[in-house]
N, CA and C atoms of all chains as a GROMACS GRO file, in nm:
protein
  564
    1UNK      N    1   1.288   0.914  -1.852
    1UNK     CA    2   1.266   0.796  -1.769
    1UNK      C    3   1.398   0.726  -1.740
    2UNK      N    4   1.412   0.677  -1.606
    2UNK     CA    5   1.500   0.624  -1.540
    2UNK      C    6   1.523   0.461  -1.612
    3UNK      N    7   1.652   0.395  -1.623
    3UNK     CA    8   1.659   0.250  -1.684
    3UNK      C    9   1.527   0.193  -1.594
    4UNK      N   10   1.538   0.180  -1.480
    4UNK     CA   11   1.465   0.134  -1.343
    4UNK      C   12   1.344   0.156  -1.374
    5UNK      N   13   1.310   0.284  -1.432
    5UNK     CA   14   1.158   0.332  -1.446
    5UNK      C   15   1.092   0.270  -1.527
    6UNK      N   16   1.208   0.228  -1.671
    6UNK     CA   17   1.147   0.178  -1.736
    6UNK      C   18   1.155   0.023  -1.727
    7UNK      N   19   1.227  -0.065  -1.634
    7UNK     CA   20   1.256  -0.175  -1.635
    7UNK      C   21   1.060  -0.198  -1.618
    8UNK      N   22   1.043  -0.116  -1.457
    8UNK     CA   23   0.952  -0.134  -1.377
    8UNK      C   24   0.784  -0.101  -1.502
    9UNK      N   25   0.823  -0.030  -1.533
    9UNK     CA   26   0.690   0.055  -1.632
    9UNK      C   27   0.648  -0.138  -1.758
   10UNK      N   28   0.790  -0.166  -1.801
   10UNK     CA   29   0.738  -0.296  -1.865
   10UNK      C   30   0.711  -0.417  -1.772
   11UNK      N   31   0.743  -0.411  -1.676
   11UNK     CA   32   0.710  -0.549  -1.580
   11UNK      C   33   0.521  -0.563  -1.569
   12UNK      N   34   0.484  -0.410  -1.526
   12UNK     CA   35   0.362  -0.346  -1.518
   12UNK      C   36   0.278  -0.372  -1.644
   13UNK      N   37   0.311  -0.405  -1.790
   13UNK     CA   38   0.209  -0.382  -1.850
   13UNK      C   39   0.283  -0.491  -1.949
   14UNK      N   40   0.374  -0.602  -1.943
   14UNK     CA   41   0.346  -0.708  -1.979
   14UNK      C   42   0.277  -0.813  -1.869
   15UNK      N   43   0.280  -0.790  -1.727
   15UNK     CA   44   0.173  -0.857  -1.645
   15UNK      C   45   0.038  -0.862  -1.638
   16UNK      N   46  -0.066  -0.900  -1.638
   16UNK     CA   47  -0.195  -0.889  -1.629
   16UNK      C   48  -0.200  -0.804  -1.407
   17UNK      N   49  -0.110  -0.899  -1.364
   17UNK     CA   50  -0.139  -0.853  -1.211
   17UNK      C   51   0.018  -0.830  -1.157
   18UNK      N   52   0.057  -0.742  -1.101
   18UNK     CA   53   0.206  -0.790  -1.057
   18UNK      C   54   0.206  -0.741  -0.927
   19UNK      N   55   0.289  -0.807  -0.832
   19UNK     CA   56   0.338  -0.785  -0.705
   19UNK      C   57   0.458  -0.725  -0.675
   20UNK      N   58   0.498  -0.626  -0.622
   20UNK     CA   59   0.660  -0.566  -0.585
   20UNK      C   60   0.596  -0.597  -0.404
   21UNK      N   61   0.687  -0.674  -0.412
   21UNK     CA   62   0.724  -0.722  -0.258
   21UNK      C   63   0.865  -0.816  -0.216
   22UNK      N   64   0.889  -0.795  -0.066
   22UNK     CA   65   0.974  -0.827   0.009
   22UNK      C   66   0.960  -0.958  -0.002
   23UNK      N   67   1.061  -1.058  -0.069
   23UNK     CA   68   1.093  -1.167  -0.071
   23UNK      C   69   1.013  -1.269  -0.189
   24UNK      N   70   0.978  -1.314  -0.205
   24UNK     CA   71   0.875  -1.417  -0.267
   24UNK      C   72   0.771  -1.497  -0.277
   25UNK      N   73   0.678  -1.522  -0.324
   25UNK     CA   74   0.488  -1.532  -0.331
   25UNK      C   75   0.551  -1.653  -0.220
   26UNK      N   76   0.663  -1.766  -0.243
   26UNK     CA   77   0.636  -1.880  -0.156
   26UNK      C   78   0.730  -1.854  -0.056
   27UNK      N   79   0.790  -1.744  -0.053
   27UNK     CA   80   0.910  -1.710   0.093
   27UNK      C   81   0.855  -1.549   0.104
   28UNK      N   82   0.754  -1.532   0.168
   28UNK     CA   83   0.750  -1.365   0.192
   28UNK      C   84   0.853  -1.338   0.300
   29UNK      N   85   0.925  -1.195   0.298
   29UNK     CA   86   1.006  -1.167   0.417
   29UNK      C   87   0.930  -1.077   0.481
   30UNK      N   88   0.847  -1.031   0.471
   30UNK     CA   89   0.757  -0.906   0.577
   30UNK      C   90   0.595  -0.964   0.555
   31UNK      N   91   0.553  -0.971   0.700
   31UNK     CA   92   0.454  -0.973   0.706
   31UNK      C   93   0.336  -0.900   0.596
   32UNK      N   94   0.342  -0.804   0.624
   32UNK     CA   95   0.296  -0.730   0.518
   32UNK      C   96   0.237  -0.820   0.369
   33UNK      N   97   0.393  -0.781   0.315
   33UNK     CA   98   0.380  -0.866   0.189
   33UNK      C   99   0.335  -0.988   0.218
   34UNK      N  100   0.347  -1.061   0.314
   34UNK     CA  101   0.260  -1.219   0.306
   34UNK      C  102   0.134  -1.219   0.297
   35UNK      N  103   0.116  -1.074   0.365
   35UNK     CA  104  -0.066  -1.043   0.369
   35UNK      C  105  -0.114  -1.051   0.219
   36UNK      N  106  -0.027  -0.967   0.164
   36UNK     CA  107  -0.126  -0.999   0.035
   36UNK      C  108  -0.089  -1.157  -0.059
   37UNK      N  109   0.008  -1.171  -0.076
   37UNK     CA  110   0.009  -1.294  -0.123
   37UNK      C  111  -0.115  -1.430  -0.061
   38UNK      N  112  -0.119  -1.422   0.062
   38UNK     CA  113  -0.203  -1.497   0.107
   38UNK      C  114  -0.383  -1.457   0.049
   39UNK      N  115  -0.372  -1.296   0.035
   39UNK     CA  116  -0.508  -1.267  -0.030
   39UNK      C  117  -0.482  -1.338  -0.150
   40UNK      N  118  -0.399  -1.315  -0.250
   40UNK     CA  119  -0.438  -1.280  -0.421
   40UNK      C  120  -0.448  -1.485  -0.439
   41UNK      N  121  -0.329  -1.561  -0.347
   41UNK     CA  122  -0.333  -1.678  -0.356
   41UNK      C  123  -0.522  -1.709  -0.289
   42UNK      N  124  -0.572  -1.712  -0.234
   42UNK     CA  125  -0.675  -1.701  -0.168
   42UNK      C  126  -0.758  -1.687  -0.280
   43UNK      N  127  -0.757  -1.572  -0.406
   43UNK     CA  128  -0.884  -1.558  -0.433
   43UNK      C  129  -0.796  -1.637  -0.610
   44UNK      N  130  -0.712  -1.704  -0.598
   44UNK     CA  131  -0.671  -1.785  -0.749
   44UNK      C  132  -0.597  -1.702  -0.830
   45UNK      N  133  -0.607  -1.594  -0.842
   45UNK     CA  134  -0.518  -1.500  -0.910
   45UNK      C  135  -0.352  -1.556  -0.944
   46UNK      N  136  -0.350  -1.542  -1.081
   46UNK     CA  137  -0.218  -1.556  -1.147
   46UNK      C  138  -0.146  -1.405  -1.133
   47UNK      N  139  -0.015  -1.430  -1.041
   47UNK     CA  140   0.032  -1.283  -1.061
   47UNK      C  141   0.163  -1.373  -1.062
   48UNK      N  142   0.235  -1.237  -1.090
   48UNK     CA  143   0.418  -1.184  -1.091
   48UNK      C  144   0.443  -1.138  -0.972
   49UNK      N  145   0.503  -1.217  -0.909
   49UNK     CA  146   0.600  -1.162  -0.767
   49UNK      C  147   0.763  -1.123  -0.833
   50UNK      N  148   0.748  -0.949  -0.769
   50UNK     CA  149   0.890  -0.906  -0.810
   50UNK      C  150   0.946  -0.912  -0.676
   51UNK      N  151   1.073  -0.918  -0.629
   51UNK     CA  152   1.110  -0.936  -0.524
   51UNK      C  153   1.208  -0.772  -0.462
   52UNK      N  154   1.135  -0.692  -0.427
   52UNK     CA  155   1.255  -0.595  -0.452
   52UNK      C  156   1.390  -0.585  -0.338
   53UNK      N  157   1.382  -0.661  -0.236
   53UNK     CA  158   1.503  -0.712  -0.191
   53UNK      C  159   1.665  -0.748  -0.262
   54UNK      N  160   1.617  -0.810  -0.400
   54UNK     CA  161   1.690  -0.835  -0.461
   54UNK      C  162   1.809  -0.696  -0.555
   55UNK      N  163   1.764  -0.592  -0.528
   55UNK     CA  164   1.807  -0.443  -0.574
   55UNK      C  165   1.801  -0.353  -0.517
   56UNK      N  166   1.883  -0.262  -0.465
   56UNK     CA  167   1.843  -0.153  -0.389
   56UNK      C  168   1.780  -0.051  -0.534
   57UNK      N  169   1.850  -0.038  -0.627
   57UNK     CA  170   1.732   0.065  -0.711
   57UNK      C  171   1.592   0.020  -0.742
   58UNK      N  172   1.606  -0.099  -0.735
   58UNK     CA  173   1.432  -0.128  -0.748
   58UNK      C  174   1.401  -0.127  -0.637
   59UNK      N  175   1.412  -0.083  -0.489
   59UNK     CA  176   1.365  -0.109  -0.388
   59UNK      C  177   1.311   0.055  -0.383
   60UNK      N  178   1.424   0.113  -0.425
   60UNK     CA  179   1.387   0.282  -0.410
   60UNK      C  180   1.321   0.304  -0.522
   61UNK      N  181   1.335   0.213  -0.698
   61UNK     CA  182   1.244   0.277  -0.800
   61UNK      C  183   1.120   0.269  -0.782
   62UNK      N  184   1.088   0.150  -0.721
   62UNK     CA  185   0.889   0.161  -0.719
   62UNK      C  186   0.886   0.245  -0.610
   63UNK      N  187   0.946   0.298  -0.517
   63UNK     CA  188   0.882   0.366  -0.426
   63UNK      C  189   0.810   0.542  -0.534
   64UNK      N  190   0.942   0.540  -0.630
   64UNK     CA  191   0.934   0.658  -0.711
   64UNK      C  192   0.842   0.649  -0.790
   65UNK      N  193   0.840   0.527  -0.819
   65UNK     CA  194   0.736   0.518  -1.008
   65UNK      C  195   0.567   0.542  -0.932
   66UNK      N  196   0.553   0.530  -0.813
   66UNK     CA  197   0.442   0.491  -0.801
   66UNK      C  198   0.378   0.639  -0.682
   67UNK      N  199   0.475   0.687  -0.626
   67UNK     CA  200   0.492   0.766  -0.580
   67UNK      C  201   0.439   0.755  -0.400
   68UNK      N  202   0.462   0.635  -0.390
   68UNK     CA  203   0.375   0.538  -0.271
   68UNK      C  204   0.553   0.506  -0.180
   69UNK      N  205   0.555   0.530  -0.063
   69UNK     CA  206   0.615   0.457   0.028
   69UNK      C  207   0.653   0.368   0.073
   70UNK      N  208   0.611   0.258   0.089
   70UNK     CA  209   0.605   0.120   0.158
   70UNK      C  210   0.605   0.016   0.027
   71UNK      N  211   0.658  -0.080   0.083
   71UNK     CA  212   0.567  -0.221   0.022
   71UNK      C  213   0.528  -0.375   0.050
   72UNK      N  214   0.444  -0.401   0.028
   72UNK     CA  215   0.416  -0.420  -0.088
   72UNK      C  216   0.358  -0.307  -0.223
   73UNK      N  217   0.300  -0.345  -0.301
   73UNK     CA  218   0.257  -0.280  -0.411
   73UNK      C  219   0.215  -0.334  -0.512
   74UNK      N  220   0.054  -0.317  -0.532
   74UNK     CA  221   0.008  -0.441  -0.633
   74UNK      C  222  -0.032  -0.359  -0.741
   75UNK      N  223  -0.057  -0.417  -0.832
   75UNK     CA  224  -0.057  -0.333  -1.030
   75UNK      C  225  -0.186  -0.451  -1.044
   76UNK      N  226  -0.234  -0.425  -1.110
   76UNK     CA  227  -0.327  -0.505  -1.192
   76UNK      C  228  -0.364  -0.418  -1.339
   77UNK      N  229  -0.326  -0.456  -1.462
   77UNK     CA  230  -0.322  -0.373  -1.599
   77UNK      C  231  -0.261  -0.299  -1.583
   78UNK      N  232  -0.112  -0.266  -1.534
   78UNK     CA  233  -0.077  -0.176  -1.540
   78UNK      C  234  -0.104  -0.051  -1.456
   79UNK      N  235  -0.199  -0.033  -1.345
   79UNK     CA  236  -0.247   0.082  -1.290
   79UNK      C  237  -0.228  -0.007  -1.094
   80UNK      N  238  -0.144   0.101  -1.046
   80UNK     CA  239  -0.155   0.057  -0.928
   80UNK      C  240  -0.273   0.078  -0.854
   81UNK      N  241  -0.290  -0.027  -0.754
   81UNK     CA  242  -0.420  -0.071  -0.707
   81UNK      C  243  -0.426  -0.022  -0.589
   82UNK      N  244  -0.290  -0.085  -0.471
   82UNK     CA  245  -0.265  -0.023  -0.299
   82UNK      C  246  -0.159  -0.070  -0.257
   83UNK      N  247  -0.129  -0.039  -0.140
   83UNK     CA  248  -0.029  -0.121  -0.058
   83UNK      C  249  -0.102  -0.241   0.037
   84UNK      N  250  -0.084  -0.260   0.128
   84UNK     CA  251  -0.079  -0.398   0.217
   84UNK      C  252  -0.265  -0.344   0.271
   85UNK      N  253  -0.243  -0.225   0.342
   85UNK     CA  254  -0.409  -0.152   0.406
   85UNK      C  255  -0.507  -0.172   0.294
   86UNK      N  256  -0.482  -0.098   0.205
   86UNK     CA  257  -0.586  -0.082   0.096
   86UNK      C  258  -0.606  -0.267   0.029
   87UNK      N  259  -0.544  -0.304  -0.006
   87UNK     CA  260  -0.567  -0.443  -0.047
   87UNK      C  261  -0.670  -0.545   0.082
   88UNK      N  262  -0.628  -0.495   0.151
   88UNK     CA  263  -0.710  -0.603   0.272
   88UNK      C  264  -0.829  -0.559   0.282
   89UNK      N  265  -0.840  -0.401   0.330
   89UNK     CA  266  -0.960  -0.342   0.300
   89UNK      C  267  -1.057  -0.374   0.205
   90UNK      N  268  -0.987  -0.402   0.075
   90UNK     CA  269  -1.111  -0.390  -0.071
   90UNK      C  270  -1.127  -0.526  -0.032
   91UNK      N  271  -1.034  -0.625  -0.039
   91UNK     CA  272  -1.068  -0.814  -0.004
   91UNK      C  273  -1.150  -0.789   0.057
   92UNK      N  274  -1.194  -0.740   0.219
   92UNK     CA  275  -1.219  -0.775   0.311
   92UNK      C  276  -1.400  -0.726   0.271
   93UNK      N  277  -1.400  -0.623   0.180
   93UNK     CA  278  -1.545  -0.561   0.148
   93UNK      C  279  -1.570  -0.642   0.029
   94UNK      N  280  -1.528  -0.694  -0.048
   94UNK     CA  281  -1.538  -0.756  -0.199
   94UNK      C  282  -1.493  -0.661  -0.352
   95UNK      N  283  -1.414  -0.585  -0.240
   95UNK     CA  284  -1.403  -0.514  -0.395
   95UNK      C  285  -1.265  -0.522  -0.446
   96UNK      N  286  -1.185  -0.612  -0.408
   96UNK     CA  287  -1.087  -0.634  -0.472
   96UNK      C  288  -1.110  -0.771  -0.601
   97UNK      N  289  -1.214  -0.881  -0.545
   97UNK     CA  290  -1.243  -0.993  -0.648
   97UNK      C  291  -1.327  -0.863  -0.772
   98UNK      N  292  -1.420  -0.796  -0.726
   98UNK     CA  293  -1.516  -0.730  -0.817
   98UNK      C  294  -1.406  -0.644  -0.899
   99UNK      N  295  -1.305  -0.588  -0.860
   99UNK     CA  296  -1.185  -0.516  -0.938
   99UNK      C  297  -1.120  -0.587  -1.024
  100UNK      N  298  -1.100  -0.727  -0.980
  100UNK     CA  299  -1.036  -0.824  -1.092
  100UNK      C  300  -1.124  -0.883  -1.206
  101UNK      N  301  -1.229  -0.882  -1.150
  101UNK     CA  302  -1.333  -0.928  -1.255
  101UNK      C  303  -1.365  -0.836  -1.354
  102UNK      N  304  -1.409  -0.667  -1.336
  102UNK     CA  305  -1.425  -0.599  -1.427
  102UNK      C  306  -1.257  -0.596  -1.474
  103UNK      N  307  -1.148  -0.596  -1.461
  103UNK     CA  308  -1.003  -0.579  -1.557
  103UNK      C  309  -0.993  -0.706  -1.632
  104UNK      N  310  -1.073  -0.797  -1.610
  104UNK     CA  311  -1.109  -0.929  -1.681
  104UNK      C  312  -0.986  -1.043  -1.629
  105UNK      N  313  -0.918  -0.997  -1.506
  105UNK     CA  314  -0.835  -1.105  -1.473
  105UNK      C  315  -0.908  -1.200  -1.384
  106UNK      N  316  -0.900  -1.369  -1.463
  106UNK     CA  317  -0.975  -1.467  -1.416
  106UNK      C  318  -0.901  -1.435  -1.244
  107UNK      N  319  -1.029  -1.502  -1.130
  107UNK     CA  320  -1.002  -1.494  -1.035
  107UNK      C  321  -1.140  -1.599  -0.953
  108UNK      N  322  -1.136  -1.647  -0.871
  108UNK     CA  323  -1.195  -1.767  -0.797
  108UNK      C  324  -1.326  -1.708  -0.829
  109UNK      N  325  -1.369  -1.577  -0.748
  109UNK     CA  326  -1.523  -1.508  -0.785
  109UNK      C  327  -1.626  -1.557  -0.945
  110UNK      N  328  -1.517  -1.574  -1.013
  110UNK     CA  329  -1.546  -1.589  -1.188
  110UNK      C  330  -1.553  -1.708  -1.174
  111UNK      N  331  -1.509  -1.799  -1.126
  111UNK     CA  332  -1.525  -1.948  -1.151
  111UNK      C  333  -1.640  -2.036  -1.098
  112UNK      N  334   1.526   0.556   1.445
  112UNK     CA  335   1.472   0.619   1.591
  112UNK      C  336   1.281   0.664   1.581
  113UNK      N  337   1.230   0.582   1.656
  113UNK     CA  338   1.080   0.530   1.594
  113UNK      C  339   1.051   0.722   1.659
  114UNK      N  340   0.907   0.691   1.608
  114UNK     CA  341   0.810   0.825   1.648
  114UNK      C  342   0.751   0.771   1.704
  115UNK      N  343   0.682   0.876   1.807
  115UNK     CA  344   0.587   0.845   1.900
  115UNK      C  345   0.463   0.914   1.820
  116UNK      N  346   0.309   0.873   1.894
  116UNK     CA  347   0.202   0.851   1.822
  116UNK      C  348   0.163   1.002   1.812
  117UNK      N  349   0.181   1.100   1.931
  117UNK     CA  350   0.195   1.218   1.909
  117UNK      C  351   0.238   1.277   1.829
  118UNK      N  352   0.406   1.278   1.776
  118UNK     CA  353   0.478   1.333   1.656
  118UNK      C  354   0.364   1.267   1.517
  119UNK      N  355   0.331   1.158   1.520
  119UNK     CA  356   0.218   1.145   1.427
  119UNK      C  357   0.150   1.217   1.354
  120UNK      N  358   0.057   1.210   1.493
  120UNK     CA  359  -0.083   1.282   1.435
  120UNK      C  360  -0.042   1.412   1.453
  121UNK      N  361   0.077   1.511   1.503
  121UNK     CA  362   0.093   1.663   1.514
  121UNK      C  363   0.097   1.708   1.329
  122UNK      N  364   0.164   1.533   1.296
  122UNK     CA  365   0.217   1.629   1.176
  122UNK      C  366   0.122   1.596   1.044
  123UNK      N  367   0.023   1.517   1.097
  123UNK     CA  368  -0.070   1.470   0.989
  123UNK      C  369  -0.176   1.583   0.991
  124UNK      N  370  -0.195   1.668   1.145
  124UNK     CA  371  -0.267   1.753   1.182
  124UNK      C  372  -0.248   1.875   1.113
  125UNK      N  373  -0.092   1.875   1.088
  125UNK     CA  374  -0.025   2.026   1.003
  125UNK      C  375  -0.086   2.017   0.886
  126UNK      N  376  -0.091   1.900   0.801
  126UNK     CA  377  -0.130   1.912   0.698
  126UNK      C  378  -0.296   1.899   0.643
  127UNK      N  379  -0.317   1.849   0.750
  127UNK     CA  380  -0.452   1.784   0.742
  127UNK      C  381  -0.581   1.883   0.895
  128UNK      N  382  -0.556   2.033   0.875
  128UNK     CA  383  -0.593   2.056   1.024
  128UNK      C  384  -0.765   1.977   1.047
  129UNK      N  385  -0.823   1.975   0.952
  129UNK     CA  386  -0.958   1.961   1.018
  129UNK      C  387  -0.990   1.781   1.006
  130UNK      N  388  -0.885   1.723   1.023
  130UNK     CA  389  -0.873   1.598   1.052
  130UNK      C  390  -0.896   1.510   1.201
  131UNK      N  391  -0.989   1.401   1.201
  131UNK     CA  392  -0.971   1.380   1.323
  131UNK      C  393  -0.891   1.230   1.295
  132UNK      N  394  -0.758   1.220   1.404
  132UNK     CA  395  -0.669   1.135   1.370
  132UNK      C  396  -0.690   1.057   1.512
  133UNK      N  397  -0.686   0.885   1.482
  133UNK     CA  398  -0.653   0.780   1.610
  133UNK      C  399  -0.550   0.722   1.600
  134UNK      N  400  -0.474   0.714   1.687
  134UNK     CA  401  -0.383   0.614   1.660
  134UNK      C  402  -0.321   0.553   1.791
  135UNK      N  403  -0.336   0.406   1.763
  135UNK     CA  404  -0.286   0.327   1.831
  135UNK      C  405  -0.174   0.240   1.859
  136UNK      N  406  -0.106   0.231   1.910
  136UNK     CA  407   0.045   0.144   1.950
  136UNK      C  408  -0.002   0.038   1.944
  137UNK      N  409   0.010  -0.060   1.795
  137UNK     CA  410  -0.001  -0.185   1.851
  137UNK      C  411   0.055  -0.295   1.904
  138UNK      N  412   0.142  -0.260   1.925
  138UNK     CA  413   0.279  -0.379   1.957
  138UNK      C  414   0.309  -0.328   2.065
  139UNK      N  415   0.328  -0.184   2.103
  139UNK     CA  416   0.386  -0.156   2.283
  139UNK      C  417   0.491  -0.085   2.232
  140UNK      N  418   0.529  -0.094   2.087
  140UNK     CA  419   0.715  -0.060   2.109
  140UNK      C  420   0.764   0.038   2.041
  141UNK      N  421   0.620   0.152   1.999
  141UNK     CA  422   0.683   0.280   1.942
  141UNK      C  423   0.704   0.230   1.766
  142UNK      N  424   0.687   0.162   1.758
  142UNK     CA  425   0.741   0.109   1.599
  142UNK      C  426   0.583   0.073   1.502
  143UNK      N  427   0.500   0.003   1.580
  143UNK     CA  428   0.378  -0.033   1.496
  143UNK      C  429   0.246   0.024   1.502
  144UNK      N  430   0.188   0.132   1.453
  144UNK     CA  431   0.123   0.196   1.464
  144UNK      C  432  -0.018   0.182   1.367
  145UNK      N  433  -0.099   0.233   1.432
  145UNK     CA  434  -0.244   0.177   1.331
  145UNK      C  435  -0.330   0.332   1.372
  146UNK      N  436  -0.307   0.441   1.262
  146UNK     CA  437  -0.394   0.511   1.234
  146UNK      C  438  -0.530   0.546   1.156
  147UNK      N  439  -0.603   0.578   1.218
  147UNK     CA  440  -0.738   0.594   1.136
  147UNK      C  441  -0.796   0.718   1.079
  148UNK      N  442  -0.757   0.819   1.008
  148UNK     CA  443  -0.801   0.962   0.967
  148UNK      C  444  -0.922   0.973   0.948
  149UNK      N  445  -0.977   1.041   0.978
  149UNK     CA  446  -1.106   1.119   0.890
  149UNK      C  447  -1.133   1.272   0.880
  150UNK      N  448  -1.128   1.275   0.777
  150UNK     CA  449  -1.119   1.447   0.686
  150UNK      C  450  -1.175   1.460   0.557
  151UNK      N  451  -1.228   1.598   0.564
  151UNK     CA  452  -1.347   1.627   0.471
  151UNK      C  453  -1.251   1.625   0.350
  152UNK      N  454  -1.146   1.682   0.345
  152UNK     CA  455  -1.039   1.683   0.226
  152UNK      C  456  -1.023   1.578   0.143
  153UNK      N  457  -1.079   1.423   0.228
  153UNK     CA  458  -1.052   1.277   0.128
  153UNK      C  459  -1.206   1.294   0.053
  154UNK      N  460  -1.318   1.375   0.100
  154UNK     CA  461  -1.445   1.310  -0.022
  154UNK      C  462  -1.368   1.336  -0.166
  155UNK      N  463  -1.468   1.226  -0.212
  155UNK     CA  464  -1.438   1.237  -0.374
  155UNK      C  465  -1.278   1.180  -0.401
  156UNK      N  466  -1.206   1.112  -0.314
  156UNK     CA  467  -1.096   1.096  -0.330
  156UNK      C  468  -1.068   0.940  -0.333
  157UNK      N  469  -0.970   0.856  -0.400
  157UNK     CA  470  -0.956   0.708  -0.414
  157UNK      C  471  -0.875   0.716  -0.291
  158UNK      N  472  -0.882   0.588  -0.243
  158UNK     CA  473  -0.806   0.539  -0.120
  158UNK      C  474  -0.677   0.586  -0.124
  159UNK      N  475  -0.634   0.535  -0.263
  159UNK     CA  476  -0.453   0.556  -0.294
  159UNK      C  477  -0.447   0.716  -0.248
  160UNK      N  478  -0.487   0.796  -0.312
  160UNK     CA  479  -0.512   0.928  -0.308
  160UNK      C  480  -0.509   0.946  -0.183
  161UNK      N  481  -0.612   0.943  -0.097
  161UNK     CA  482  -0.632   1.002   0.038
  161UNK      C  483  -0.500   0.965   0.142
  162UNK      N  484  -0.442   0.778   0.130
  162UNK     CA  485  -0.358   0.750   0.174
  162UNK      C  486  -0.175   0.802   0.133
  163UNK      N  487  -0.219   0.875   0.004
  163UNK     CA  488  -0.038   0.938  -0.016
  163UNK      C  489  -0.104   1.078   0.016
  164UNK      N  490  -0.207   1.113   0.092
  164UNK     CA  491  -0.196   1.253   0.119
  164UNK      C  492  -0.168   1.260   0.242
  165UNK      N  493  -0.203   1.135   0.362
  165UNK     CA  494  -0.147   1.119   0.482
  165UNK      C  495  -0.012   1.141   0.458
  166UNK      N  496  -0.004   1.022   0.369
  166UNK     CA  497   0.218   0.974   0.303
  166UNK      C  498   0.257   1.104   0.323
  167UNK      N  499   0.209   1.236   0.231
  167UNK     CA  500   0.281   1.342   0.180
  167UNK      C  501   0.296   1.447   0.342
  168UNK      N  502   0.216   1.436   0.416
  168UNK     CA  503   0.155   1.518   0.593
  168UNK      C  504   0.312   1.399   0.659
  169UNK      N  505   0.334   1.308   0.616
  169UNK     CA  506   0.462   1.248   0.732
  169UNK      C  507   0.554   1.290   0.674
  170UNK      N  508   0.591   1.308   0.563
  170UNK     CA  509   0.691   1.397   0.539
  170UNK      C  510   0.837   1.297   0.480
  171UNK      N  511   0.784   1.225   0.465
  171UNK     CA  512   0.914   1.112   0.432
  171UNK      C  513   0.981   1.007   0.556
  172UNK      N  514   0.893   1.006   0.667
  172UNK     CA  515   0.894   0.931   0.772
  172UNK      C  516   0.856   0.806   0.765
  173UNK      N  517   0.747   0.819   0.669
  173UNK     CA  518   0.671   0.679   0.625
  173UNK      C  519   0.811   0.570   0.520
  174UNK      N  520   0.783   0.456   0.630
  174UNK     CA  521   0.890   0.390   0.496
  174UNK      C  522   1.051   0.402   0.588
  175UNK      N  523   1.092   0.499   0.655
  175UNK     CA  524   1.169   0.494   0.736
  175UNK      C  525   1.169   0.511   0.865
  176UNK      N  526   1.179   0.609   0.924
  176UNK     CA  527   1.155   0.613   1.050
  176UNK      C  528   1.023   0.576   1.105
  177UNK      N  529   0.921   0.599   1.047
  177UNK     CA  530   0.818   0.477   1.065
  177UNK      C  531   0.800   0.352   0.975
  178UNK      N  532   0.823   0.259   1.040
  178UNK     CA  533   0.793   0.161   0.942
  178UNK      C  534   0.683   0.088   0.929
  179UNK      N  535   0.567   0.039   1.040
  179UNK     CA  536   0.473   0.033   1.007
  179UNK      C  537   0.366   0.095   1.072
  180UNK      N  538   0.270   0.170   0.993
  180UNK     CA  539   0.163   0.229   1.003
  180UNK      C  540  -0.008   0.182   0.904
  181UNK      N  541  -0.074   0.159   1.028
  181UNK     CA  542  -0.178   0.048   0.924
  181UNK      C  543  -0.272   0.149   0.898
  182UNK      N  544  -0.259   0.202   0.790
  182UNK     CA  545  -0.358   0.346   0.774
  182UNK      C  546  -0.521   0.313   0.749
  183UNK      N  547  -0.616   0.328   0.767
  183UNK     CA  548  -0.745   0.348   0.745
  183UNK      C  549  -0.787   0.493   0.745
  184UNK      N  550  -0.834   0.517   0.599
  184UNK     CA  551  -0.878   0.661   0.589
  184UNK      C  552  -1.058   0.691   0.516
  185UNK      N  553  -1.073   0.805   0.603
  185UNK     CA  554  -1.231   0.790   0.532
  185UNK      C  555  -1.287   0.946   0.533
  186UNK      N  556  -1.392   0.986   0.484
  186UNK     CA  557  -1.457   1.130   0.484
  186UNK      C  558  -1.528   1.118   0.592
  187UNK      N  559  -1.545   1.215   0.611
  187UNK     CA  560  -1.664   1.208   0.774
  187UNK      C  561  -1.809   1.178   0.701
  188UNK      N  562  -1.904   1.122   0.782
  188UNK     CA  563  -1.974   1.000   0.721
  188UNK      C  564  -2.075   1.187   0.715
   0.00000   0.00000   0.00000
């Protein structure tokens, strides 16, 4: 494992939810990534915004660790979830609140 | 240097032949693209899955020379 791999591998599984995206939960730089921030903020979710702007090896390591292209890129327990499509998709059907609820991360649905 | 919607779906088609692929220009400018697959190859398959098997059919285009592509993928109903 790569330093990077493993920076990324502990970010993942001391978070309950984490975000690798362009810029920050309150400054997104790509649309994209605002998309989901605006979901996960939307449904109450406590996450970790990583910013991978801030590194070019973390910009290229999650593309590797995860074996996914693009990002954003959301983790919840440790297990990646989707990029920007798949996240809107499950919101948009309910199965992204019903995904947080069975991993037991509190989320608006639970309240 | 963007792709056109053709180079697309030719090469999602290589990998994916019994796929039926849409895709639309949404912006006008060769750059934002919104494809929709459907292929018997995704049953039984998670989204992530079906969507890095498109990823793996672009060939490393995804992410660079295309940069956005709004994928929707599904089995034929």
């Amino acid at each position: 494992m790569t330093a990077i791999n493993e920076w990324i591998d502990g970010q993942v599984k001391a978070n309950d939810v984490v975000l690798f995206m362009k810029g920050t939960p309150a400054f997104p730089q790509c649309g994209f990534s605002g998309q989901v921030v605006q979901i996960l903020d939307y449904l109450g979710v406590t996450y970790s915004g990583v910013n991978v702007l801030e590194s070019d090896d973390l910009r290229q390591g999650i593309k590797d660790f995860s074996n996914w292209p693009t990002i954003p890129q959301l983790y919840v327990k440790g297990e990646f979830v989707g990029g920007a499509d798949i996240i809107r998709e499950m919101f948009q059907a309910g199965e992204l609140q019903a995904h947080m609820t069975e991993k037991g991360v509190a989320n608006a649905a639970v309240d | 240097m963007p792709m056109n919607a053709s180079q697309i779906e030719k090469l999602i088609k290589d990998a994916l032949p019994d796929a039926t692929v849409t895709i639309r220009d949404l912006a006008g400018d060769g750059d934002h693209y919104a494809a929709e697959v459907v292929a018997e190859a995704f049953r039984g398959k998670s989204r992530v899955q079906q969507h890095q098997m498109v990823y793996e059919a672009l060939k490393g285009n995804m992410g660079g020379a295309l940069h956005a592509l709004a994928l929707q993928t599904n089995a034929p109903e």
